[in-house]
N, CA, C and O atoms as CSV, one atom per row, in Angstrom:
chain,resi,resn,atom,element,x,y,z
A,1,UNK,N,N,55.919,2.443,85.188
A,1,UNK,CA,C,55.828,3.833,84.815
A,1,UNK,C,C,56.303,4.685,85.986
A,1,UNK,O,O,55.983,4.535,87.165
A,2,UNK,N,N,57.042,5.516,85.519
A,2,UNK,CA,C,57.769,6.131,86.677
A,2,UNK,C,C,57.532,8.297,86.357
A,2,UNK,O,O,57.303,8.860,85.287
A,3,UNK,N,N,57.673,8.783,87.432
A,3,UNK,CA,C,57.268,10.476,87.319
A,3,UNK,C,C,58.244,11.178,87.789
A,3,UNK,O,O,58.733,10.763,88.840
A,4,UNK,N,N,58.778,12.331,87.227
A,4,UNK,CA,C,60.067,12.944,88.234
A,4,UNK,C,C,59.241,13.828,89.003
A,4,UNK,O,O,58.031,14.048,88.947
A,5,UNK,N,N,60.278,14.352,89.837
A,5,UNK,CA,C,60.005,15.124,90.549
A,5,UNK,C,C,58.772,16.749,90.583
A,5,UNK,O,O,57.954,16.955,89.686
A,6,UNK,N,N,58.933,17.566,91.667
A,6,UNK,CA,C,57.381,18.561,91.609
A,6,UNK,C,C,58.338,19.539,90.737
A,6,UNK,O,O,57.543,20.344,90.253
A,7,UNK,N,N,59.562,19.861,90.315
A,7,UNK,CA,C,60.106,20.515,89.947
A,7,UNK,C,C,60.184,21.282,89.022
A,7,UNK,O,O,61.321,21.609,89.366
A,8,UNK,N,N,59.952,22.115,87.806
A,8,UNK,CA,C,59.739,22.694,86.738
A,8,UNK,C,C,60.217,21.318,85.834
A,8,UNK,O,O,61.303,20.824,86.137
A,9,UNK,N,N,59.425,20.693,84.729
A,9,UNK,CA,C,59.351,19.959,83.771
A,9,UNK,C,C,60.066,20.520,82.602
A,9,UNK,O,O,59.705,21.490,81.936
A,10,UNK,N,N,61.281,19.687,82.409
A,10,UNK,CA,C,61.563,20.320,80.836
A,10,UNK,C,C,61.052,19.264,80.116
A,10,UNK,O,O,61.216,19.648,78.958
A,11,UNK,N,N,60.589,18.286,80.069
A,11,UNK,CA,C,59.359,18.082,78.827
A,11,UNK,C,C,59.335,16.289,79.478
A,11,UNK,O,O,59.973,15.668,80.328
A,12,UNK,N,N,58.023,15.925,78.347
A,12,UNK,CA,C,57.967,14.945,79.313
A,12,UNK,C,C,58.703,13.627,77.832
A,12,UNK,O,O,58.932,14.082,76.712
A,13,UNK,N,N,58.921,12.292,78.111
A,13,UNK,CA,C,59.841,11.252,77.544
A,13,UNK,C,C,59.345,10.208,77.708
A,13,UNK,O,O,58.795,9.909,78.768
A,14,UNK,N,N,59.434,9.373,76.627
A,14,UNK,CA,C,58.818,8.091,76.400
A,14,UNK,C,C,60.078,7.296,76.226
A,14,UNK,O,O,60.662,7.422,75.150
A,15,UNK,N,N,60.799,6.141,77.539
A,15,UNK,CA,C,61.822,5.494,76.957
A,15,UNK,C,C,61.185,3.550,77.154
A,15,UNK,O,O,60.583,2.893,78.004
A,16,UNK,N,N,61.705,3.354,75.989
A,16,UNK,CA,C,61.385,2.476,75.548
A,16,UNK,C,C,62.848,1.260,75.048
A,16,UNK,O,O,63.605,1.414,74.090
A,17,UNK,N,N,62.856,0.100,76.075
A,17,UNK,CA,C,63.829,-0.636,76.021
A,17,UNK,C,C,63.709,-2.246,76.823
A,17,UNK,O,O,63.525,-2.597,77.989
A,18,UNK,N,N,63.886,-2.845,75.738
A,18,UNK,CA,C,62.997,-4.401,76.508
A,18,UNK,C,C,64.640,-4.731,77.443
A,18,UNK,O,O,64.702,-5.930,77.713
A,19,UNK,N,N,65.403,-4.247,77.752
A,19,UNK,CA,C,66.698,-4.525,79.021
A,19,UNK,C,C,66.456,-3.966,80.117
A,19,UNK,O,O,67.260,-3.045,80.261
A,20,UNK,N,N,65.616,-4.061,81.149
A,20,UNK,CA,C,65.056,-3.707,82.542
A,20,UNK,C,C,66.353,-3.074,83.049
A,20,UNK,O,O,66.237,-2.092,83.782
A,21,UNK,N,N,67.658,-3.554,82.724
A,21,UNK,CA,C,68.739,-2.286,83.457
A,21,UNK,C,C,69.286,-0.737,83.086
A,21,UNK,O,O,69.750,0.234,83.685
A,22,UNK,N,N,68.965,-1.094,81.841
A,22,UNK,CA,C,68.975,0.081,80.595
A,22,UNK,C,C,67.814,0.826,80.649
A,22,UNK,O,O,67.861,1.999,81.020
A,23,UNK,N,N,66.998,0.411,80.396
A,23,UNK,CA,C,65.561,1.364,80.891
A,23,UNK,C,C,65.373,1.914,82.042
A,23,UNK,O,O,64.793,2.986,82.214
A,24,UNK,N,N,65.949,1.070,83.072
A,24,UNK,CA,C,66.102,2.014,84.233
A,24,UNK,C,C,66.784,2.839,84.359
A,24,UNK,O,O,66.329,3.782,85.006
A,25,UNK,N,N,68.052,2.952,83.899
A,25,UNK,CA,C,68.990,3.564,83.788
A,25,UNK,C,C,68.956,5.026,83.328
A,25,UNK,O,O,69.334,6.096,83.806
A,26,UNK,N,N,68.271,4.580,82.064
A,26,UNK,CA,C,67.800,6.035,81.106
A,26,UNK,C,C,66.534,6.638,82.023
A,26,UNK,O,O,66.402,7.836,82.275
A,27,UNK,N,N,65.722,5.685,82.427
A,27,UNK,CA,C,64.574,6.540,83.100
A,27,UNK,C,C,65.047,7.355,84.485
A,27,UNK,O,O,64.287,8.266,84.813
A,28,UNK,N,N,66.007,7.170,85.182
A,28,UNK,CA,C,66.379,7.645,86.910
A,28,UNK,C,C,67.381,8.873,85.874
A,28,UNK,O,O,67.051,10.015,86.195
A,29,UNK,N,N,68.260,8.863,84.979
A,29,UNK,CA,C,68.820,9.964,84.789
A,29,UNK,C,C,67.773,10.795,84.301
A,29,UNK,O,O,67.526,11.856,84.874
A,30,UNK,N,N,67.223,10.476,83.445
A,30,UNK,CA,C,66.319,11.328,83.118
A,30,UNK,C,C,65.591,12.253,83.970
A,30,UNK,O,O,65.688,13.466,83.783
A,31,UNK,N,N,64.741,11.676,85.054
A,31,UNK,CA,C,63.930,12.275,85.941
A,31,UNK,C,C,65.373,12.881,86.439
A,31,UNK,O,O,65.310,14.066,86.113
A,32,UNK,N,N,66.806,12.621,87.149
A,32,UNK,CA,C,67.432,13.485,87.648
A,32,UNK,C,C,67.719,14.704,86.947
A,32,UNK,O,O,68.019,15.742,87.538
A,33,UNK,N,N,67.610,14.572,85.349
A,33,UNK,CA,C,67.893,15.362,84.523
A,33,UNK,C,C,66.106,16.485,84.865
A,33,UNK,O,O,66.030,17.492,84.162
A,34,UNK,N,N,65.462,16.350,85.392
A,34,UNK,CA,C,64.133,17.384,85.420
A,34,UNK,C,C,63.045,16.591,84.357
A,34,UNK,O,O,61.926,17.097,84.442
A,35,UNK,N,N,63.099,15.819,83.687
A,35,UNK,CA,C,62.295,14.921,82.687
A,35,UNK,C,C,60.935,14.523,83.122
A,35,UNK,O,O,61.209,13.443,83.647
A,36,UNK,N,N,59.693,14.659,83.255
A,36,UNK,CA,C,58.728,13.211,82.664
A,36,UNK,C,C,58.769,12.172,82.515
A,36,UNK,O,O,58.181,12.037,81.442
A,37,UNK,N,N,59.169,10.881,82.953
A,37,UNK,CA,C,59.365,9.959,82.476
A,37,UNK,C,C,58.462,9.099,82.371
A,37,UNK,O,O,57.907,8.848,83.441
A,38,UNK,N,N,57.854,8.179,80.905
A,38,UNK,CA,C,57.322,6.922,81.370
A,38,UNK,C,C,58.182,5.863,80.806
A,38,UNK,O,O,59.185,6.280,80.228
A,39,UNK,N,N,58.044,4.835,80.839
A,39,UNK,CA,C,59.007,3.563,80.285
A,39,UNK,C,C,57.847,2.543,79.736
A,39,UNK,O,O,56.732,2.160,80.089
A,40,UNK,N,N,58.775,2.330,78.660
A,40,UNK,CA,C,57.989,0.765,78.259
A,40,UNK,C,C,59.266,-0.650,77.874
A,40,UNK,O,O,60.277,-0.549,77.179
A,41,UNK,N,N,58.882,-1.555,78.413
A,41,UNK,CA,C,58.982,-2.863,77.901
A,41,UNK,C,C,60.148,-2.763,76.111
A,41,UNK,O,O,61.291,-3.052,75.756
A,42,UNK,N,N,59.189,-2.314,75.660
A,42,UNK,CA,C,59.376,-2.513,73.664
A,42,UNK,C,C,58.502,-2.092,73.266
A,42,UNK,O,O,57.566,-1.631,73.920
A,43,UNK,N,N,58.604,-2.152,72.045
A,43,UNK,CA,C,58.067,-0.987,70.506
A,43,UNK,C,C,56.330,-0.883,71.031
A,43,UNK,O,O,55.530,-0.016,71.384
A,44,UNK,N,N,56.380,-2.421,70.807
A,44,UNK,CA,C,54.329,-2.164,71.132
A,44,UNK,C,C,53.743,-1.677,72.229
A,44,UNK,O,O,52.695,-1.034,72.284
A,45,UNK,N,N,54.529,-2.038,73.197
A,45,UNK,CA,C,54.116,-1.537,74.763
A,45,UNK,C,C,54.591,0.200,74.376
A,45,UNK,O,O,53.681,0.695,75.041
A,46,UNK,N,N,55.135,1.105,73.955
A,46,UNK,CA,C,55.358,2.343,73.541
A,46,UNK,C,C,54.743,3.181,72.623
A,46,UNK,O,O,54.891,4.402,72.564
A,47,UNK,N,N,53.677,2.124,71.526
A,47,UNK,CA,C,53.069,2.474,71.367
A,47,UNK,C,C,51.385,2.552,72.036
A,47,UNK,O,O,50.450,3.335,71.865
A,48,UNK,N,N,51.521,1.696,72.605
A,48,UNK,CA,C,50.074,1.769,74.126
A,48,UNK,C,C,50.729,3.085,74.430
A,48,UNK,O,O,50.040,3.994,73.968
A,49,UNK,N,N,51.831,3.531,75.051
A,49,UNK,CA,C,52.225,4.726,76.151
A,49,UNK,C,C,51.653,5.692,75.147
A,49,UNK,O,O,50.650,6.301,75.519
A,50,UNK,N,N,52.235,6.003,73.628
A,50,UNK,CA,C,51.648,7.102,73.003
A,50,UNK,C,C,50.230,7.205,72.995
A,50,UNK,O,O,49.735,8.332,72.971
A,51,UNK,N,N,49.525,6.228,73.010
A,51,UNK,CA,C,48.088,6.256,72.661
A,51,UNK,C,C,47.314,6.706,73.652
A,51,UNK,O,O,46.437,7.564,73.550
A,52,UNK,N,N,47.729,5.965,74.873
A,52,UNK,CA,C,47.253,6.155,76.068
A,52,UNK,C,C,48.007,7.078,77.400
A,52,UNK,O,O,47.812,7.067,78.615
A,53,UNK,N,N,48.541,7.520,76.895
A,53,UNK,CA,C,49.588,8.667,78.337
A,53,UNK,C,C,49.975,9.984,77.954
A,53,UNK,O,O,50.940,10.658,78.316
A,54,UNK,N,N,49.129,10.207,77.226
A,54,UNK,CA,C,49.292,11.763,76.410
A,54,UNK,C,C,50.580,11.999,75.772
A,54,UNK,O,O,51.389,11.073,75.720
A,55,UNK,N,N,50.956,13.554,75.103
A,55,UNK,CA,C,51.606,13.753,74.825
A,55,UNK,C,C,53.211,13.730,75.148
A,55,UNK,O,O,53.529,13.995,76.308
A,56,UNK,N,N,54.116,13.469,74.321
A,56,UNK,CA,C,55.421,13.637,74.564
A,56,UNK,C,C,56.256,14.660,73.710
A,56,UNK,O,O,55.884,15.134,72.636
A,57,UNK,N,N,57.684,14.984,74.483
A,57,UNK,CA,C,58.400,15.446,73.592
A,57,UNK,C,C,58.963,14.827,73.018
A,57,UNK,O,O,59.264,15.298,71.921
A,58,UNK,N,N,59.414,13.581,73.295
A,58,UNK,CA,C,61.039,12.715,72.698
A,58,UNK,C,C,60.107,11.336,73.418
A,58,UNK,O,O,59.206,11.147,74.235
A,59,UNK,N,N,61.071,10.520,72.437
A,59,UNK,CA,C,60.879,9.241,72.209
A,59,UNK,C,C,62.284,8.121,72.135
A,59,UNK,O,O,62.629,7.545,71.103
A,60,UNK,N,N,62.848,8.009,73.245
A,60,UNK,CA,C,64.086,7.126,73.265
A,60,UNK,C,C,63.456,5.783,73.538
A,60,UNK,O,O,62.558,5.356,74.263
A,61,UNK,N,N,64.452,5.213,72.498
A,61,UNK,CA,C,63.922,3.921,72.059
A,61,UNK,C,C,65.350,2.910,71.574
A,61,UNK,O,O,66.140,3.031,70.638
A,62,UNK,N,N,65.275,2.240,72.311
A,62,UNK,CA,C,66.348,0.735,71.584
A,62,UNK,C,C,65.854,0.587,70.236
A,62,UNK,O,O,64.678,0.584,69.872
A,63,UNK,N,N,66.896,0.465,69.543
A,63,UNK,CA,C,66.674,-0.289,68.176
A,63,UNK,C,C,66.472,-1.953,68.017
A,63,UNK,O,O,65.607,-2.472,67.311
A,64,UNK,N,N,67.395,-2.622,68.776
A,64,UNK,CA,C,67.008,-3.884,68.875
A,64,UNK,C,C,65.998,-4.496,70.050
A,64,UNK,O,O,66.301,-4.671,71.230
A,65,UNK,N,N,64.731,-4.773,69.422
A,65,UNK,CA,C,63.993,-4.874,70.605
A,65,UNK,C,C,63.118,-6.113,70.040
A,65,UNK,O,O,62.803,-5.978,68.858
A,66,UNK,N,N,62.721,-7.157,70.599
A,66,UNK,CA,C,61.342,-7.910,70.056
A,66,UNK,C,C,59.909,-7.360,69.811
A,66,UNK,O,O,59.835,-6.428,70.613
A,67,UNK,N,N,59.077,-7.410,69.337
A,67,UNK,CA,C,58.141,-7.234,68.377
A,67,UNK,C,C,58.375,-6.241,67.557
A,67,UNK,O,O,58.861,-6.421,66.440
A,68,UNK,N,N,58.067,-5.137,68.005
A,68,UNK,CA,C,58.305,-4.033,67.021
A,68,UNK,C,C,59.811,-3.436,67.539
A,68,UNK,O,O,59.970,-3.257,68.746
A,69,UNK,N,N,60.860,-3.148,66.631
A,69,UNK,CA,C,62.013,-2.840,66.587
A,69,UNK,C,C,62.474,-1.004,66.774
A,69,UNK,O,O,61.626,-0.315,66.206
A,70,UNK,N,N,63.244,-0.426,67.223
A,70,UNK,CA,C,63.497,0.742,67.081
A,70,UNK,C,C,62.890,1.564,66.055
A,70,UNK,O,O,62.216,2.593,66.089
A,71,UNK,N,N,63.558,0.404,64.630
A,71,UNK,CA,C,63.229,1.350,63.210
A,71,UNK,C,C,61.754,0.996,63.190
A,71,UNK,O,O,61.366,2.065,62.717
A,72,UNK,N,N,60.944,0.479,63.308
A,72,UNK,CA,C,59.676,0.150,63.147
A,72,UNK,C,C,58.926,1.748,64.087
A,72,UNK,O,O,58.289,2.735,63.721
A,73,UNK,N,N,59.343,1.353,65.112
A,73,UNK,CA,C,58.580,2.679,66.009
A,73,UNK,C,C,59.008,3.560,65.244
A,73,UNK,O,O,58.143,4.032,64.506
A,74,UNK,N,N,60.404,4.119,65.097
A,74,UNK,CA,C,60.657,5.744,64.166
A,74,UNK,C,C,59.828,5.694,62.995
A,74,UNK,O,O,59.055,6.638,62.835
A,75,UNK,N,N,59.842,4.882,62.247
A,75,UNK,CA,C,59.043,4.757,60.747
A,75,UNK,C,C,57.646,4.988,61.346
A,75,UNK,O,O,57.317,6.172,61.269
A,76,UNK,N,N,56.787,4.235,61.887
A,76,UNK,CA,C,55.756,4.720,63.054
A,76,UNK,C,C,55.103,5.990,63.489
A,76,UNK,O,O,54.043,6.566,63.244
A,77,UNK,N,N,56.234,6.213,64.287
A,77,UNK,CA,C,56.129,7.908,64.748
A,77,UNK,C,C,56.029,9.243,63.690
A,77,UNK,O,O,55.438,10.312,63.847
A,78,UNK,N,N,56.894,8.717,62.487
A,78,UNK,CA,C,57.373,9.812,62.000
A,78,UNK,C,C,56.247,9.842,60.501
A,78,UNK,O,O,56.242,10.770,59.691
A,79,UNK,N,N,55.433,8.703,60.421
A,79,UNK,CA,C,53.848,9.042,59.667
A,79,UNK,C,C,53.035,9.561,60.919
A,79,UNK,O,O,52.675,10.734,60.826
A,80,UNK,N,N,52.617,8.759,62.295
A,80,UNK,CA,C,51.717,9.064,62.828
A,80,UNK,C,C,51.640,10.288,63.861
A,80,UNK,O,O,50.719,10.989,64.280
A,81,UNK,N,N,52.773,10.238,64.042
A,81,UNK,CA,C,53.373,11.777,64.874
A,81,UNK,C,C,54.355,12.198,64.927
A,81,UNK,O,O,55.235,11.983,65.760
A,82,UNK,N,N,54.358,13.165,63.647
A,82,UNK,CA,C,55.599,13.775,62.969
A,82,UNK,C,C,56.187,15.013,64.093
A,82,UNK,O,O,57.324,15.399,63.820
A,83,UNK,N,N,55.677,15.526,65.051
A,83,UNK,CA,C,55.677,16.486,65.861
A,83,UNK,C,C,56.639,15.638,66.815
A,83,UNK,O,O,57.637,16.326,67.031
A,84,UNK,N,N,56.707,14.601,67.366
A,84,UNK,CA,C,57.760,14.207,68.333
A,84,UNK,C,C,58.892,13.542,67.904
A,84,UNK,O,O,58.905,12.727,66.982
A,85,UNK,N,N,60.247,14.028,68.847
A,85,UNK,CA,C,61.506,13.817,68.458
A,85,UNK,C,C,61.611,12.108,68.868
A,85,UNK,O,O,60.945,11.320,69.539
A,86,UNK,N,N,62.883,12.062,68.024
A,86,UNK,CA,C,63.219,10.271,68.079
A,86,UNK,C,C,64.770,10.640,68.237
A,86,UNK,O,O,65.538,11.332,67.569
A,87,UNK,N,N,64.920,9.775,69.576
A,87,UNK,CA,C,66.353,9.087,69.501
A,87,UNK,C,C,66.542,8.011,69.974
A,87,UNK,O,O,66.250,7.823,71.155
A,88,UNK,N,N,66.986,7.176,69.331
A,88,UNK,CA,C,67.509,5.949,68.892
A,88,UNK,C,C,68.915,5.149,69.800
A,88,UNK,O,O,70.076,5.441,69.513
A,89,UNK,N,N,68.657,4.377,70.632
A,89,UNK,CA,C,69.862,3.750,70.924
A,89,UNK,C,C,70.337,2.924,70.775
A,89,UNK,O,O,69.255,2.339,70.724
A,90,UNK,N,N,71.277,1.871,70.572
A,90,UNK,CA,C,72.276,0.642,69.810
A,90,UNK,C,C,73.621,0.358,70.512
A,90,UNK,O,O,74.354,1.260,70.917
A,91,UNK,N,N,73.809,-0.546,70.592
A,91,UNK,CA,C,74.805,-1.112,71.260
A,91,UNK,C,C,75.579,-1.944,70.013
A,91,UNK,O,O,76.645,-2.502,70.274
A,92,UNK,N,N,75.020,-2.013,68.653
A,92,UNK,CA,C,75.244,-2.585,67.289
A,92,UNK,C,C,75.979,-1.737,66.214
A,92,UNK,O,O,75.146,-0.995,65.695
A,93,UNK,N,N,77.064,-1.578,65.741
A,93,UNK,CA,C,77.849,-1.231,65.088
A,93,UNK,C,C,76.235,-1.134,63.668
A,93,UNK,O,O,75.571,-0.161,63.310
A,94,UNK,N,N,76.179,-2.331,63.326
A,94,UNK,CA,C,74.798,-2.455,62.203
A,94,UNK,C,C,74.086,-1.397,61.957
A,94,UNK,O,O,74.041,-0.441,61.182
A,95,UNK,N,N,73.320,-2.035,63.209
A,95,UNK,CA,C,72.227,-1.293,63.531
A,95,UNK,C,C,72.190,0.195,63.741
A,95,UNK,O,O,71.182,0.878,63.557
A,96,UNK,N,N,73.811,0.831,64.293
A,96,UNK,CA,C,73.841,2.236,64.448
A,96,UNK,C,C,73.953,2.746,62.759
A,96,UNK,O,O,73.623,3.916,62.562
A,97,UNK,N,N,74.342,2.038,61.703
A,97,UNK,CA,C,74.541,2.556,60.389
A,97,UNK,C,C,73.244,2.412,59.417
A,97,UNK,O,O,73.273,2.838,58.263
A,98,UNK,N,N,71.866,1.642,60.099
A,98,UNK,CA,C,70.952,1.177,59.535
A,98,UNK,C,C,70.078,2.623,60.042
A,98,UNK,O,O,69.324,3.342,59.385
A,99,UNK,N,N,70.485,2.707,61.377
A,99,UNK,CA,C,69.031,4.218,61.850
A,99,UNK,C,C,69.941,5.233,61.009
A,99,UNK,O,O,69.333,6.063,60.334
A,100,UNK,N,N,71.554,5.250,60.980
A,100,UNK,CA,C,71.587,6.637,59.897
A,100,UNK,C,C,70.864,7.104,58.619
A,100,UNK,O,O,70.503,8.122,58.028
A,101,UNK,N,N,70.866,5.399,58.520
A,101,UNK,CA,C,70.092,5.954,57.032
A,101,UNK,C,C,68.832,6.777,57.005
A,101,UNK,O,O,68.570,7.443,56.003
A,102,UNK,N,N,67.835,6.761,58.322
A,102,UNK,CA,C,67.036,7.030,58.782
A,102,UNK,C,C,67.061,8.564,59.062
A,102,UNK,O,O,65.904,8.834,59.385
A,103,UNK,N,N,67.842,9.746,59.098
A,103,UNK,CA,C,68.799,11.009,59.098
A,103,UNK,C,C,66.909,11.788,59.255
A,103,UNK,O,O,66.729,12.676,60.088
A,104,UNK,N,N,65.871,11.358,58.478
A,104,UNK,CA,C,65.250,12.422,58.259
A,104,UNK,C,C,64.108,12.332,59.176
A,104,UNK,O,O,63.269,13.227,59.280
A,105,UNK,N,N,64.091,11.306,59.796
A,105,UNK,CA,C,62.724,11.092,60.616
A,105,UNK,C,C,63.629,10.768,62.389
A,105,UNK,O,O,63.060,10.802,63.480
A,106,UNK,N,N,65.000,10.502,62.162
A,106,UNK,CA,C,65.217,10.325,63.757
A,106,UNK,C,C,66.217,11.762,64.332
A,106,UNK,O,O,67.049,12.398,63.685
A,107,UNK,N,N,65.940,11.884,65.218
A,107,UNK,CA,C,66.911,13.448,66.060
A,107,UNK,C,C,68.836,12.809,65.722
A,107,UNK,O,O,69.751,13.445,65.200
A,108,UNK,N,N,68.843,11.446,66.243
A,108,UNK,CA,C,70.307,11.451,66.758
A,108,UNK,C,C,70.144,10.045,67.404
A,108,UNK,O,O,69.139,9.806,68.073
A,109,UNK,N,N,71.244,8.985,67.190
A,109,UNK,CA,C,71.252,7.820,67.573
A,109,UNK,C,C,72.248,7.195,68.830
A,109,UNK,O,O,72.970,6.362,68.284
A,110,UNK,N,N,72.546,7.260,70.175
A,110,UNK,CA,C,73.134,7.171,70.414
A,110,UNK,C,C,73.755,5.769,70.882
A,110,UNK,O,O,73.103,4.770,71.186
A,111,UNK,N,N,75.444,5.928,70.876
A,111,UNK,CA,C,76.120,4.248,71.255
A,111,UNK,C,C,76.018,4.156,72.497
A,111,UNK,O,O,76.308,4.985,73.360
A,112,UNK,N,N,75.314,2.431,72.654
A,112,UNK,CA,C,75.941,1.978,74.044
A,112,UNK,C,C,76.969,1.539,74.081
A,112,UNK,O,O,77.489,0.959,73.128
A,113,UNK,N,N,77.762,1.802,75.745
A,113,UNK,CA,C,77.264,2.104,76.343
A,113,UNK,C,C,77.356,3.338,76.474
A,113,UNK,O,O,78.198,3.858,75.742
A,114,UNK,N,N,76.596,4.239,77.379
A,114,UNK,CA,C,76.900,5.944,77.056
A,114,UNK,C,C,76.769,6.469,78.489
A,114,UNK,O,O,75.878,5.848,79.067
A,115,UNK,N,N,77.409,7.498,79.349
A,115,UNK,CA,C,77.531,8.026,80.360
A,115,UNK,C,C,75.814,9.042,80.170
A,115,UNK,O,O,75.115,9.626,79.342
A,116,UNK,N,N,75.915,8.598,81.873
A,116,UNK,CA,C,74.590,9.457,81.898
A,116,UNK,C,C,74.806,11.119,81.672
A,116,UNK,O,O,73.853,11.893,81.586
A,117,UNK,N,N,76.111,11.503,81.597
A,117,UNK,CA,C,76.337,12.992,80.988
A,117,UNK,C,C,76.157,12.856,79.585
A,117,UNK,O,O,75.651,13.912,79.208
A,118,UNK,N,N,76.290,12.217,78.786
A,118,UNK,CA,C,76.520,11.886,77.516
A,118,UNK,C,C,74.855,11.367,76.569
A,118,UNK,O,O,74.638,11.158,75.376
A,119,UNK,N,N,73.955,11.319,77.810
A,119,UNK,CA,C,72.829,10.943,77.556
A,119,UNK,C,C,71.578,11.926,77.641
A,119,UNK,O,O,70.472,12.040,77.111
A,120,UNK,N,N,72.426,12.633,78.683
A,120,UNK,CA,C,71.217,14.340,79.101
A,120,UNK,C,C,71.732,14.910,77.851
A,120,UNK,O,O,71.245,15.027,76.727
A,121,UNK,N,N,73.218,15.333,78.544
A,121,UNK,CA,C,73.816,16.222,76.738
A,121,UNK,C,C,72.968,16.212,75.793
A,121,UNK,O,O,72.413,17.275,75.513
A,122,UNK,N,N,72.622,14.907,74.994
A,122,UNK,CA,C,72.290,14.654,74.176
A,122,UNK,C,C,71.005,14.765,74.121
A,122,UNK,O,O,70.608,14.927,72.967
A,123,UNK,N,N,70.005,14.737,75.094
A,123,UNK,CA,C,68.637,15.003,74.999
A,123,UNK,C,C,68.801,16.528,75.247
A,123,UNK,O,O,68.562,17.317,74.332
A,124,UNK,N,N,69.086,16.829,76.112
A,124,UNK,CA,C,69.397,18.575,75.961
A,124,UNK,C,C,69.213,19.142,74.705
A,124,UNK,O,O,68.304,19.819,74.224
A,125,UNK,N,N,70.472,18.641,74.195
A,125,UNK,CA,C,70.594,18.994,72.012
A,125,UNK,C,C,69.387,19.053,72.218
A,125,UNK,O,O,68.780,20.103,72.426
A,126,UNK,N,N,68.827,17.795,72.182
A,126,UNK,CA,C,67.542,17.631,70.910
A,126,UNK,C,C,66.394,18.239,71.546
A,126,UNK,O,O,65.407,17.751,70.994
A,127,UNK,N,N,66.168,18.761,72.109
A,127,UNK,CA,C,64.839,18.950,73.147
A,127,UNK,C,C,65.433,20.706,73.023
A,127,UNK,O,O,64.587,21.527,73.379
A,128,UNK,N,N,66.518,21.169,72.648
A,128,UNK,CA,C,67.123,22.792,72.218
A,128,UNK,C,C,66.637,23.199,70.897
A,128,UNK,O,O,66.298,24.290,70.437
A,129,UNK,N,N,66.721,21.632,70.265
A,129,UNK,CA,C,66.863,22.034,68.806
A,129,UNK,C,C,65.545,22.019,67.670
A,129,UNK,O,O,65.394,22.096,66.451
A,130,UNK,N,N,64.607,21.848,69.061
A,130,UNK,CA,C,63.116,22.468,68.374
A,130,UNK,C,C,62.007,22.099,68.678
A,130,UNK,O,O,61.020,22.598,68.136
């Protein structure tokens, strides 16, 4: 579990990705981006973070993950806490056309691999857009 900086917080983020280079990855831009960060492992270890680490704004999450899967957490989140945003990441052609179908419960899905401009951008959007 990792914390950014004393700096004004633009909200805090739950990333969730069982690839220790990818999770790091998303978590150090993030905090450079001004973020909150905590990290988990995969789906179940993310849902411990919701239960137990208070509130979030956003919820980045791998889709392909062991135990509980991307779509499992969004389906998840979006009965048990309809108030926080979901975005979705994939490195799977599939899998990126399986969370579309998903349009009403996730923010925005993004491809790996993706530039860490291409990754704030994109939480920016979604963290603008309500």
């Amino acid at each position: 579990m990792t914390s950014g900086s004393s700096a004004a917080v633009r909200g805090r983020v739950l990333v969730a990705d069982d690839e220790p280079p990818v999770r790091e990855f998303v978590t150090r831009a993030l905090e450079h981006g001004g973020y909150e960060v905590v990290d988990a492992a995969d789906g179940l270890e993310a849902l411990e973070r919701l239960a137990d680490s208070g509130p979030f704004d956003l919820v980045i999450s791998d889709i392909v993950m062991p135990g509980l899967d991307g779509i499992e957490l969004a389906l998840k989140l979006a009965k048990d806490r309809p108030d926080v945003r979901m975005l979705l990441m994939t490195g799977y052609a599939a899998e990126k056309q399986r969370a579309h179908n998903l349009d009403a419960i996730t923010n925005r899905v993004i491809a790996k691999p993706f530039t860490l401009k291409q990754l704030l951008d994109t939480v920016r959007d979604i963290m603008a857009s309500g």
